[in-house]
C-alpha positions in Angstrom: -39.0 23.9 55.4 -39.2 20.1 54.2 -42.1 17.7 56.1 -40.2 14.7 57.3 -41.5 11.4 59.0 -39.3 10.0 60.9 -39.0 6.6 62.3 -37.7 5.6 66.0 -36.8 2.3 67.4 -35.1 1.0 70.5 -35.1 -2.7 72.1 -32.3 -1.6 74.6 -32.3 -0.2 78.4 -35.5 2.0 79.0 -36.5 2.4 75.4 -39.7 4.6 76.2 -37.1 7.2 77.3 -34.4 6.9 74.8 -37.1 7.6 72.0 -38.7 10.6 74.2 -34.9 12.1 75.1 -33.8 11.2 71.6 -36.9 13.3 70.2 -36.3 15.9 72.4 -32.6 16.0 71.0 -33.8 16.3 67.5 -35.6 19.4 68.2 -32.6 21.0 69.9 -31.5 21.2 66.4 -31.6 24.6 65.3 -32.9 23.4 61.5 -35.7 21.0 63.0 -38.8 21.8 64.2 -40.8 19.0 66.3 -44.2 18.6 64.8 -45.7 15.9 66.5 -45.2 12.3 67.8 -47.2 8.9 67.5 -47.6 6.8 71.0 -44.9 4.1 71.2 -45.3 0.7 70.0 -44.2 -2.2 71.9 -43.6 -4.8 68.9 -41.5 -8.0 68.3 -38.3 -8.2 66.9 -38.5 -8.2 62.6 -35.8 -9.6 60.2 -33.8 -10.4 63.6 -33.7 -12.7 66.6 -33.6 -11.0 70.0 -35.1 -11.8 73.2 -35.9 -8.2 73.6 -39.2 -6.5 72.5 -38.7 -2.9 70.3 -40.3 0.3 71.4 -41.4 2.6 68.3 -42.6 5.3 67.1 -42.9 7.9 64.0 -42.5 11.7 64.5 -43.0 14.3 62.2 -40.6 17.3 61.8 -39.7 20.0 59.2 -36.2 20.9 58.4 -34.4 23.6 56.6 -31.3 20.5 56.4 -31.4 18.3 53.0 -31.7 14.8 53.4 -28.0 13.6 53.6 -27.5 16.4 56.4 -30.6 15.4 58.2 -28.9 11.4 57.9 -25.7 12.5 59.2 -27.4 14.5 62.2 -29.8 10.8 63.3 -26.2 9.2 62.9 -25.1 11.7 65.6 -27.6 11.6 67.7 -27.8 7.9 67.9 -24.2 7.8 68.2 -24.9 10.4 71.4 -26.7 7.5 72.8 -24.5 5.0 72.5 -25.1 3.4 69.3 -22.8 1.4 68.0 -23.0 0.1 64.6 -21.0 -2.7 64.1 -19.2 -2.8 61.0 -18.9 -6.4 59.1 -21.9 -7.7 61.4 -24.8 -9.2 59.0 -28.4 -8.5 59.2 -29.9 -6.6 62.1 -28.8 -5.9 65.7 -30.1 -5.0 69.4 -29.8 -1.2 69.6 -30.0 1.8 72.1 -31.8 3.6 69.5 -32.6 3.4 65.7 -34.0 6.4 63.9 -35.0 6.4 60.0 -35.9 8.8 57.6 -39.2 7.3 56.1 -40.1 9.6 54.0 -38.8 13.6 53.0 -41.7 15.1 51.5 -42.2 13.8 48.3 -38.2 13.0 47.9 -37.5 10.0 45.8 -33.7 8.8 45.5 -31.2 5.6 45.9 -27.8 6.6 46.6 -25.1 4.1 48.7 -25.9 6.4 51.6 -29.7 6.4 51.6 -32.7 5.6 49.8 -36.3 7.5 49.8 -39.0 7.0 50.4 -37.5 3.9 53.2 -37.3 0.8 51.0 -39.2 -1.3 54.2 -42.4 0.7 54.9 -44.6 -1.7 53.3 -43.3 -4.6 55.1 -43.2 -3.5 59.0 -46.2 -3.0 61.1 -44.1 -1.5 63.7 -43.7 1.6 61.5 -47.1 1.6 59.3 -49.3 1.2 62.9 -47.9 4.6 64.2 -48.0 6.1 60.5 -51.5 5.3 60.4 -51.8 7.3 63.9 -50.5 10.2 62.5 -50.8 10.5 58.8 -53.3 7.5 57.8 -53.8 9.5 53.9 -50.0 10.2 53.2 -49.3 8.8 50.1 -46.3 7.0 49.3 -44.0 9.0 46.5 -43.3 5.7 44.6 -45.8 3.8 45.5 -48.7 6.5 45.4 -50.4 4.2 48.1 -51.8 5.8 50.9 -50.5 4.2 54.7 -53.9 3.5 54.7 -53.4 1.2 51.6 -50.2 -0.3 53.1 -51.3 -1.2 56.3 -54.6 -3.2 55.6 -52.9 -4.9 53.0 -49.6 -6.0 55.3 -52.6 -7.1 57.7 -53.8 -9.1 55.2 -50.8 -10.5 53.9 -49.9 -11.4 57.9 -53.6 -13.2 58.3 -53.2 -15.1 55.2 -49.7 -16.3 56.3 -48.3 -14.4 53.2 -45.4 -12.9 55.7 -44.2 -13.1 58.8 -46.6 -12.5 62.0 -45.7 -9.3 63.6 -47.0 -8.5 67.4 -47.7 -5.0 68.1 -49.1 -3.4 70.3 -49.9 0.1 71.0 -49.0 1.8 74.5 -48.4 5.4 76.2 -45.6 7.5 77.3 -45.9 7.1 80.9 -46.9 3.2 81.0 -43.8 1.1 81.8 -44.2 -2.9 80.9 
């Protein structure tokens, strides 16, 4: 069994329980074992403009499935929630839901289909905030910086107007906004 973190976004209809049901779905998986998941984040669109706010989150899970196979089965599931990914559309879009591998244990590789650890970590509070929930010592396999490391210094990059602002703002299951 492989340790897996797992990213999950949704700025779409009632994205607290997309990300729970989608979750829930994952474990259903006879491979995937749920291990544990962060509170959602309520955060501001990055690298896109929307008038809707995100919901996120990071889970943990362990899988017998390599990582392609694991791809292919988030593909399905957000496909099973109505994702539609919009060929020959640029940049980012509104979505139902949005999961990521992050990071497969200490997995390293860039193929067309996939790269590991997630090329964006570094750069996105909504994902290093609920990282730093779970799993604030996990070192990064290329990087060898802890989230710990990542985080303080993308909130110091943001404070110093190195890089965008990002709004976050951490919530609860059963809190709707």
């Amino acid at each position: 069994m492989e340790k897996v973190w797992l990213g999950l976004g949704s700025n779409l209809g009632d994205s607290r329980q997309i990300l729970q049901r989608a979750w829930k779905t994952l474990g259903n998986d006879q491979d995937v074992t749920l291990v544990v998941l962060s509170s959602p984040y309520t955060s501001s669109p990055v690298g896109m403009t929307s008038d809707n706010c995100f919901v996120n989150a990071v889970g943990i899970i362990e899988t017998r499935r390599d990582p392609l196979s694991l791809l292919r089965l988030l593909q399905q599931v957000e496909k099973g929630f109505g994702r539609d990914k919009k060929t020959g559309s640029a940049g980012y879009q509104d979505r139902l839901l949005d999961l990521d591998i992050l990071y497969f244990g200490n997995t390293q590789n860039s193929t067309r289909e996939l790269r590991l650890p997630h090329p964006q970590i570094a750069n996105r509070l909504f994902v290093l905030a609920p990282l730093m929930e779970l799993d604030p010592l996990h070192r990064n396999p290329s990087t060898r910086k802890t989230v710990a490391q990542m985080h303080s210094e993308l909130l110091l990059q943001i404070e110093n107007d190195e890089t965008i602002f990002q709004e976050i703002k951490r919530s609860s299951w059963n809190v709707k906004e």
